[in-house]
RODO-2510 file (C-alpha; in nm, 4 decimals, decimal comma):
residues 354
     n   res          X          Y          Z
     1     x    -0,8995    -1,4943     5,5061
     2     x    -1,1140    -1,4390     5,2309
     3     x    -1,4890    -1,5832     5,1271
     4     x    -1,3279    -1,8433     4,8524
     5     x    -1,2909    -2,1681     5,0440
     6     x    -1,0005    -2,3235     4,9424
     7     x    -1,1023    -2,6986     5,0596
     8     x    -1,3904    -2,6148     4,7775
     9     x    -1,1993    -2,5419     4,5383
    10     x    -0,9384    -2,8475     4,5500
    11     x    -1,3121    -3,0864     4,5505
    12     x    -1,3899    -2,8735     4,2074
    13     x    -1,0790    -2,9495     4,0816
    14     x    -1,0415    -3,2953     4,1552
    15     x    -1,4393    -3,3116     3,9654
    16     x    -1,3298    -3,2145     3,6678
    17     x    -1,0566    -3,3958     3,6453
    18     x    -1,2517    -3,6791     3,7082
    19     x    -1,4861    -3,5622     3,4488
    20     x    -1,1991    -3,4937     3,2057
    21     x    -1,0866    -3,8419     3,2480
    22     x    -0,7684    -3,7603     3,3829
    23     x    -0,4738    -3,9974     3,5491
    24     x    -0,6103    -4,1408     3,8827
    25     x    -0,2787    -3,9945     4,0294
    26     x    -0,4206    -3,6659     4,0221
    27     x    -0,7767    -3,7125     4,1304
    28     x    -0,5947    -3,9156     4,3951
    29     x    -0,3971    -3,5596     4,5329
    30     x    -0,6267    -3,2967     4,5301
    31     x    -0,8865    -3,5322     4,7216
    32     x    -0,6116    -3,5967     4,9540
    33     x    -0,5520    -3,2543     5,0050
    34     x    -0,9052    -3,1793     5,0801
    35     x    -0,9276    -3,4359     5,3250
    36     x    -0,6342    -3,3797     5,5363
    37     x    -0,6437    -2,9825     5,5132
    38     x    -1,0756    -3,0054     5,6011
    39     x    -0,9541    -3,0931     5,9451
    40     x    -0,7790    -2,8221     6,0492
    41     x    -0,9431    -2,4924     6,1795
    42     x    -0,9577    -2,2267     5,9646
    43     x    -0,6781    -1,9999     6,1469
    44     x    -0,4473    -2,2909     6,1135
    45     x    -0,5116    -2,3410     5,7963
    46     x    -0,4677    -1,9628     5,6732
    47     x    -0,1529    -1,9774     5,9184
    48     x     0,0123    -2,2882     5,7444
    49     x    -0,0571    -2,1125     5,3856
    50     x     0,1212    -1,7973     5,5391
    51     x     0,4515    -1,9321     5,6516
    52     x     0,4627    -2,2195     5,3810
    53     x     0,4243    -2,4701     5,6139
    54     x     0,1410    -2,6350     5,4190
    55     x     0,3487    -2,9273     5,2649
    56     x     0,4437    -3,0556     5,6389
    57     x     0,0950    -3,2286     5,6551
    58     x     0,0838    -3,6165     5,5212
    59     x    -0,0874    -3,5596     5,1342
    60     x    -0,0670    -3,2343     5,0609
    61     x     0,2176    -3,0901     4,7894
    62     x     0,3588    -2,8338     4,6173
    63     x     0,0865    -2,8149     4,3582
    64     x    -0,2211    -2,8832     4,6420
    65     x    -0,0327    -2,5884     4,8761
    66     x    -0,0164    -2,3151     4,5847
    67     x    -0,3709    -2,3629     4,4995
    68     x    -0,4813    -2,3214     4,8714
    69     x    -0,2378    -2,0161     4,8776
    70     x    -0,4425    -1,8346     4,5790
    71     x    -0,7675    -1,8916     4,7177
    72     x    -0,6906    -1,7691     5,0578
    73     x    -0,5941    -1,4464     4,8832
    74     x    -0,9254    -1,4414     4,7323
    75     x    -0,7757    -1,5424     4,3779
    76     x    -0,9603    -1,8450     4,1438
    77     x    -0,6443    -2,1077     4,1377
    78     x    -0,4707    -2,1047     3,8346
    79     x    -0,4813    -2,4823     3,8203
    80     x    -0,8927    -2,4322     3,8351
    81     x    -0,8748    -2,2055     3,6301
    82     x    -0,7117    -2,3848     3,3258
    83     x    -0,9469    -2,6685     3,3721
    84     x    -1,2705    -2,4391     3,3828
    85     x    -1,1368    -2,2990     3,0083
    86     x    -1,0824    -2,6477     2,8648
    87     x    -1,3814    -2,8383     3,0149
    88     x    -1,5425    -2,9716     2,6986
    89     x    -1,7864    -2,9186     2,4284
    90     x    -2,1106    -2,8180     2,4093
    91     x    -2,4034    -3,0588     2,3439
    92     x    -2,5860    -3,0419     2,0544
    93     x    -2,9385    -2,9447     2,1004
    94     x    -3,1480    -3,2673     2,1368
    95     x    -2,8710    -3,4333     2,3981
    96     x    -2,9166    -3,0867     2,6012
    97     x    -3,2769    -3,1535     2,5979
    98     x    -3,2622    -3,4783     2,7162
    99     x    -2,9867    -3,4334     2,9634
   100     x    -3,1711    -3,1726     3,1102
   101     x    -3,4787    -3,4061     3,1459
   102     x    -3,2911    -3,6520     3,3574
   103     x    -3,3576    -3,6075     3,7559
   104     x    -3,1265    -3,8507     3,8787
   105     x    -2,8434    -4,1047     3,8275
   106     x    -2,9653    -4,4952     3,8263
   107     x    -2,6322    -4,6667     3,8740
   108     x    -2,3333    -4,5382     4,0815
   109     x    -2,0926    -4,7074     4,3240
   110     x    -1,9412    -4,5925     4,6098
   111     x    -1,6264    -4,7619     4,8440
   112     x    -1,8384    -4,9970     5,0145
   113     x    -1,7434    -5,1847     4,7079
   114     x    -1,5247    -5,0714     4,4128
   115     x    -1,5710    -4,6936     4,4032
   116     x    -1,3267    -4,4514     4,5360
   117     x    -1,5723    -4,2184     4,7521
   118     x    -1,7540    -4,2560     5,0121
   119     x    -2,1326    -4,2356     4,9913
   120     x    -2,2130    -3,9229     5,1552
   121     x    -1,9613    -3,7676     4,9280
   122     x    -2,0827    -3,9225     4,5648
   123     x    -2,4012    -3,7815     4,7054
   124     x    -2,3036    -3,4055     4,7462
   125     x    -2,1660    -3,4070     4,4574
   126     x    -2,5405    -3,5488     4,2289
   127     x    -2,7036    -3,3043     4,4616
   128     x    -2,4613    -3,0240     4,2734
   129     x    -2,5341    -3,1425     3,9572
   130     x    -2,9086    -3,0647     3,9627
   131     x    -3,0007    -3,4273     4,0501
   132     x    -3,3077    -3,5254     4,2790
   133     x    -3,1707    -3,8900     4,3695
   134     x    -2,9069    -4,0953     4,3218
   135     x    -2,9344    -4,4627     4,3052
   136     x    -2,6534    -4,6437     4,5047
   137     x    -2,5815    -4,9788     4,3221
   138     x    -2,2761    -5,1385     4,4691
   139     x    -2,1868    -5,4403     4,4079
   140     x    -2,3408    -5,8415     4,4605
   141     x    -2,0772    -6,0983     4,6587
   142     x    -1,9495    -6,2886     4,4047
   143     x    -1,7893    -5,9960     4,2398
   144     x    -1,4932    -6,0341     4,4856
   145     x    -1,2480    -5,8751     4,2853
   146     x    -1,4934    -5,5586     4,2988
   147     x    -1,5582    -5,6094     4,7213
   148     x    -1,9110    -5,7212     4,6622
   149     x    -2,1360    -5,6923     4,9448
   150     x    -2,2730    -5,9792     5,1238
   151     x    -2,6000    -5,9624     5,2484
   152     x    -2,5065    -5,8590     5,6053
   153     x    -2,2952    -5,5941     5,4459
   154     x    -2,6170    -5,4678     5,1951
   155     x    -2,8553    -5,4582     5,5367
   156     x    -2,5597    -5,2341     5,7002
   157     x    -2,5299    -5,0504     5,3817
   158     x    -2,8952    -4,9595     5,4493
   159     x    -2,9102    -4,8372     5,7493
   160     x    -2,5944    -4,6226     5,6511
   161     x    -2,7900    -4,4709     5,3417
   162     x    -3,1120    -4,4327     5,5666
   163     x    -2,9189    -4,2100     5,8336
   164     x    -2,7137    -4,0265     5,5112
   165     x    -3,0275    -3,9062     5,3957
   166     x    -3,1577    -3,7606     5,6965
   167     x    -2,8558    -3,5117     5,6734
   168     x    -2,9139    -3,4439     5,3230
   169     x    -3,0653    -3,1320     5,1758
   170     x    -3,4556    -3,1423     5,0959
   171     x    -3,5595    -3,2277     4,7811
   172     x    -3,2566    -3,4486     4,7445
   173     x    -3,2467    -3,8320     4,8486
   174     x    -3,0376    -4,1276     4,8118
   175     x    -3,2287    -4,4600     4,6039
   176     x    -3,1321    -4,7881     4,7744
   177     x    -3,0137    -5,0486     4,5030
   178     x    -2,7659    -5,2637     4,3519
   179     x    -2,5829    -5,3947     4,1027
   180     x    -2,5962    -5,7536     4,0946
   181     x    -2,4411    -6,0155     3,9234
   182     x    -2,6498    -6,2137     3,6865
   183     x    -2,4887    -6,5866     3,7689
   184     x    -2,4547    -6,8203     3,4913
   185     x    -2,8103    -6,9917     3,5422
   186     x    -2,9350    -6,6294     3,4832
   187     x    -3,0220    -6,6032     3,8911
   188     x    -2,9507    -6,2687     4,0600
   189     x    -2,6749    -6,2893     4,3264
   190     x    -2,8510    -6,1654     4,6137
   191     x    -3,0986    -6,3172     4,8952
   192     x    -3,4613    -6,3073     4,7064
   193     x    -3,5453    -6,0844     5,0663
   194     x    -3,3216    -5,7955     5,0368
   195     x    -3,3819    -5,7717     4,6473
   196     x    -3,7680    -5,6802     4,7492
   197     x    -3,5982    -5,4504     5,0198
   198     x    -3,4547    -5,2128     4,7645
   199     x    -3,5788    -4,9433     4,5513
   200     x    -3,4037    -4,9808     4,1814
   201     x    -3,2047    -5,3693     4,0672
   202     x    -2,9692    -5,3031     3,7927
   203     x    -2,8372    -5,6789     3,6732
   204     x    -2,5395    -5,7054     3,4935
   205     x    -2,3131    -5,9846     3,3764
   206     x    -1,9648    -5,9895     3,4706
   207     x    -1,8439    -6,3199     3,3932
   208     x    -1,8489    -6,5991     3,1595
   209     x    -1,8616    -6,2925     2,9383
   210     x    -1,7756    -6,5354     2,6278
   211     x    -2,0083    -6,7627     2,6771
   212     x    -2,1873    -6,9181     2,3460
   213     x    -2,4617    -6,7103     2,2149
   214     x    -2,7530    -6,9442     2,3047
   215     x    -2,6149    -7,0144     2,6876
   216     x    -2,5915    -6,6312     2,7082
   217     x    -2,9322    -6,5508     2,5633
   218     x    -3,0849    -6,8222     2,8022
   219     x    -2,8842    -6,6964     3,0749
   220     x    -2,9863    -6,3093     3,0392
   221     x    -3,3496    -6,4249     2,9305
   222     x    -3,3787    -6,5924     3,2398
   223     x    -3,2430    -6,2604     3,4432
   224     x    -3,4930    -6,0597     3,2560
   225     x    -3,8014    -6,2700     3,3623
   226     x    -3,6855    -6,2105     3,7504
   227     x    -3,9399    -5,9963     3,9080
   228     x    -3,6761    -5,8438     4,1014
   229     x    -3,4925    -5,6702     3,8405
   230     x    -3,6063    -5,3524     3,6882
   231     x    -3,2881    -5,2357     3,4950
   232     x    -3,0391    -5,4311     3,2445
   233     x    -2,7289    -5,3049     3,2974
   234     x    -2,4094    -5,2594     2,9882
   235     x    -2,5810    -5,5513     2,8039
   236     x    -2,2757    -5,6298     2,5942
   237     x    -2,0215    -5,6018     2,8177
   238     x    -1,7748    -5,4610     2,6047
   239     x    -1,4813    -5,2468     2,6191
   240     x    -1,3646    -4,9942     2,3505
   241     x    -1,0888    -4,8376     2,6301
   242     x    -0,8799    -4,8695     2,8846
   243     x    -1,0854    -4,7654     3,2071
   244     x    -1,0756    -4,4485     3,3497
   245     x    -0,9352    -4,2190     3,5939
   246     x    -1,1190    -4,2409     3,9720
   247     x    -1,1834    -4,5444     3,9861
   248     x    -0,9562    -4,7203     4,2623
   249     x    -1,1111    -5,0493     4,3382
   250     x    -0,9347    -5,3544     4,4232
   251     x    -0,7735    -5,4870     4,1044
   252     x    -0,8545    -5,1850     3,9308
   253     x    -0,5935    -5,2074     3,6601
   254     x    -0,4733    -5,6209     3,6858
   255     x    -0,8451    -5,7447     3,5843
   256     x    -0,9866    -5,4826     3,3822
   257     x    -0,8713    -5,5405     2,9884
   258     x    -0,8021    -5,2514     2,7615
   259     x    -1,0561    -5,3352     2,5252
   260     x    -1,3119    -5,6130     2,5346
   261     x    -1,5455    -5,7693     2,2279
   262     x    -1,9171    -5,7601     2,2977
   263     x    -2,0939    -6,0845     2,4429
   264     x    -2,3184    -6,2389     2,1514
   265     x    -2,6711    -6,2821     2,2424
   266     x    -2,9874    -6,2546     2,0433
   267     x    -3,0490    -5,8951     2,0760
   268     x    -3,3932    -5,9413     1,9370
   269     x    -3,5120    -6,1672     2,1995
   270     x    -3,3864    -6,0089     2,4896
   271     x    -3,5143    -5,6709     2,3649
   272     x    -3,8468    -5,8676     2,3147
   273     x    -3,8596    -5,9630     2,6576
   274     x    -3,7410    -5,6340     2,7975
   275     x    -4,0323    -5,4719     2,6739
   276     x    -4,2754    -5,7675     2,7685
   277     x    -4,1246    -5,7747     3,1617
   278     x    -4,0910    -5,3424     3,1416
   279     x    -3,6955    -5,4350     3,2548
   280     x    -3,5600    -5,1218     3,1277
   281     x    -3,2367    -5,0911     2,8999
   282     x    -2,9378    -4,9189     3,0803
   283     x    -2,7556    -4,6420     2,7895
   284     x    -2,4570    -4,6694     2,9574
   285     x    -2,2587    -4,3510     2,9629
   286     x    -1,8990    -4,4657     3,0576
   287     x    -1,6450    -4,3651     2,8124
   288     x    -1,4901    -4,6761     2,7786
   289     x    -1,7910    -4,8686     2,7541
   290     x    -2,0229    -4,6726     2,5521
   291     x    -2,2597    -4,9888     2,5791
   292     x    -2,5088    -5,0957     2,4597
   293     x    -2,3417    -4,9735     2,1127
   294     x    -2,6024    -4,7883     1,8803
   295     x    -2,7180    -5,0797     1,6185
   296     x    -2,8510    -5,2588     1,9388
   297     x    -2,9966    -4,8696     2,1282
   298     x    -3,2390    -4,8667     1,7927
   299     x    -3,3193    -5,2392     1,8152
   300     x    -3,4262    -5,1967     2,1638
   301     x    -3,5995    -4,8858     2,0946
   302     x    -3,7890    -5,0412     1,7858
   303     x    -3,8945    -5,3184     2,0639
   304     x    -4,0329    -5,0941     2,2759
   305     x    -3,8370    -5,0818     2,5581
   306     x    -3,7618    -4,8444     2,8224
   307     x    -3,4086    -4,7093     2,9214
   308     x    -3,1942    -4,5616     3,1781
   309     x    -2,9548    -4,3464     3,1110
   310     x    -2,6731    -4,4181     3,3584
   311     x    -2,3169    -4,3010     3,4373
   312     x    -2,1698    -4,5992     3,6535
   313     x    -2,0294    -4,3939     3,8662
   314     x    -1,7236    -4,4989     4,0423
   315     x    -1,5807    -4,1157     4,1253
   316     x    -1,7917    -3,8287     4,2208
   317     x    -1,6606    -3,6017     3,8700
   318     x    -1,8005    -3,9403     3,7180
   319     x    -2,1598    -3,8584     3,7771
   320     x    -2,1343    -3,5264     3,5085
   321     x    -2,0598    -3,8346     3,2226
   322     x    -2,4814    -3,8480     3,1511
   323     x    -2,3989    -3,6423     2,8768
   324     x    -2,2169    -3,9206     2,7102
   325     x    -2,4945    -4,1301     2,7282
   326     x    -2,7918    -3,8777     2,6686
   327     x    -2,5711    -3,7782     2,3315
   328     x    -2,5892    -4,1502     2,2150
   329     x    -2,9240    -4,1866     2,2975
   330     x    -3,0001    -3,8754     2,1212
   331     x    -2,8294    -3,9821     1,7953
   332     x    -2,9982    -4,2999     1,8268
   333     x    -3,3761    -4,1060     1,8741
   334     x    -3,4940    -4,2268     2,2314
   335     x    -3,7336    -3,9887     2,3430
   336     x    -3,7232    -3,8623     2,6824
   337     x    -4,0484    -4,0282     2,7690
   338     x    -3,9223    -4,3689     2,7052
   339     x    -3,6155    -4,2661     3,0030
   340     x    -3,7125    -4,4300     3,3448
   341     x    -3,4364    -4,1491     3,5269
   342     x    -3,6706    -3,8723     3,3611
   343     x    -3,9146    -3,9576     3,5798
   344     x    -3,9461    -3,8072     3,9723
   345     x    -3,8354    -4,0749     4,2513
   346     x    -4,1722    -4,1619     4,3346
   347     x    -4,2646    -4,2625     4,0207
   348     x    -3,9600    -4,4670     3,9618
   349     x    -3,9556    -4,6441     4,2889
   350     x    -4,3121    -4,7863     4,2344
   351     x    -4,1960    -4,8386     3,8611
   352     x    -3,9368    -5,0618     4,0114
   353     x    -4,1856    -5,2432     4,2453
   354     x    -4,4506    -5,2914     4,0045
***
């Protein structure tokens, strides 16, 4: 046995190809891999890798079994190793600066609802990444297709996330939140008493997506003036790309279009009243949504509204996509100061309940 820890190594690799945006298939076998091969004992495990009897254990293949093999000897995996040399660009200098600003994520999922990890894993993997929180936003009920949480399911949620963070590392703690619906009268899907329960609201719409451009203004004007929500999420709804790898929530592929056209909405007066109510305007960094586009990131930012700068997060590789986002919002001139995630928990949690 050697000090590389092979279970490690197939998590980094199934990160980056998260992060690289890569076929679900193949996030899907290196976590797999991990999962099944964390249980065994580490003599068994170096035992297996010896006399090739790795691929006998339910998930684990060819590809999975070499890697383990070259880290046991001590040796980076060649498949980690390919990935490490093709990871990306670098930012330019103003998105650095402003990705480095951020302290935490305002608007991940997990598989209480439509992620594909559990909790306690997206966590790890923010804590990583440099973050100091991590705001857990699954889903409101009527999102069915995306296993919405009902209220009983939210108060179990938070007892879960309570318990989670007493096992993570200091400094480090898990936001309690949500993503709710905004219905079509523009109310939040949720029980008024568990919305004042949680630290960070992000409000999105989901349906009714074409509505007519007053109903929709009324409808997200209406959101807007709810004390309860602090964050607007992908304003436009639109899609510019299939969706991404990771993501393996029910329906995943059979209700998710390739490409959607944004909602139409007068930008100007929900910007207006963003900035009068302090709701702050998610930059949302998913590559397929890339939303709000940025004609409407300057319009808000000429209104004077805040922003968060926010990954969605449906994987844990999807958290490292805030550079996405922080190089739109760069292009587009938002100044760190004017970013609600910049900001220590403390300050954002009474942010969010002022």
């Amino acid at each position: 046995m050697t000090d590389r820890d092979p279970i490690a190594d197939l998590r980094r690799i199934a990160f980056l190809l998260e992060r690289a945006n890569e076929a679900t298939y193949r996030v899907r076998a290196f976590r797999s891999a991990a999962a099944a091969l964390a249980a065994l004992p580490a003599a068994e495990l170096a035992e297996r890798a010896r006399s090739g009897r790795l691929t006998e254990m339910a998930g684990v293949g060819d590809v999975t079994a070499r890697c383990v093999a070259e880290s046991l000897a001590g040796e980076e995996p060649v498949y980690l190793r390919r990935l490490v040399a093709t990871e990306g660009t670098d930012l330019d200098a103003a998105a650095t600066a402003l990705r480095e600003a951020l302290r935490g994520d305002c608007h991940t999922h997990s598989d209480w609802s439509d992620g594909g990890s559990p909790i306690e894993e997206m966590a790890l993997a923010a804590v990583e990444l440099g973050h100091e929180y991590v705001v857990l936003t699954d889903h409101s009920p009527r999102l069915k297709v995306a296993r919405g949480l009902t209220a009983d399911r939210l108060r179990r949620q938070l007892d879960h996330v309570a318990a989670v963070n007493e096992a993570l590392p200091e400094g480090f703690r898990i936001l309690t939140g949500i993503e709710v619906d905004i219905l079509a009268d523009g109310s939040l899907d949720q029980e008024e008493e568990l919305l004042a329960r949680l630290d960070v609201v992000v409000g999105s719409v989901h349906s009714g997506l074409n509505d007519e451009r007053a109903r929709m203004t009324r409808r997200m004007l209406a959101a807007i003036a709810n004390p309860h929500l602090d964050i607007l999420g992908h304003c436009t709804g639109r899609m510019v790309s299939s969706r991404p790898a990771g993501v393996r929530g029910p329906g995943d592929r059979a209700h998710r279009p390739r490409t959607r056209a944004e909602s139409d909405f007068d930008a100007d007066a929900v910007f207006a009243a963003c900035a009068e109510h302090d709701v702050a305007v998610e930059i949302n960094s998913r590559p397929e949504r890339q939303d709000p586009p940025k004609r409407l990131i300057r319009r808000a930012l000429e209104a004077g509204c805040r922003f968060a700068i926010d990954t969605d997060a449906h994987a844990p590789g999807q958290l490292d996509w805030q550079r996405f986002g922080c190089e739109r919002a760069a292009l587009c001139g938002v100044p760190a100061d004017r970013v609600v995630n910049t900001w220590p928990a403390e300050r954002l949690v009474a942010w969010a309940r002022g």
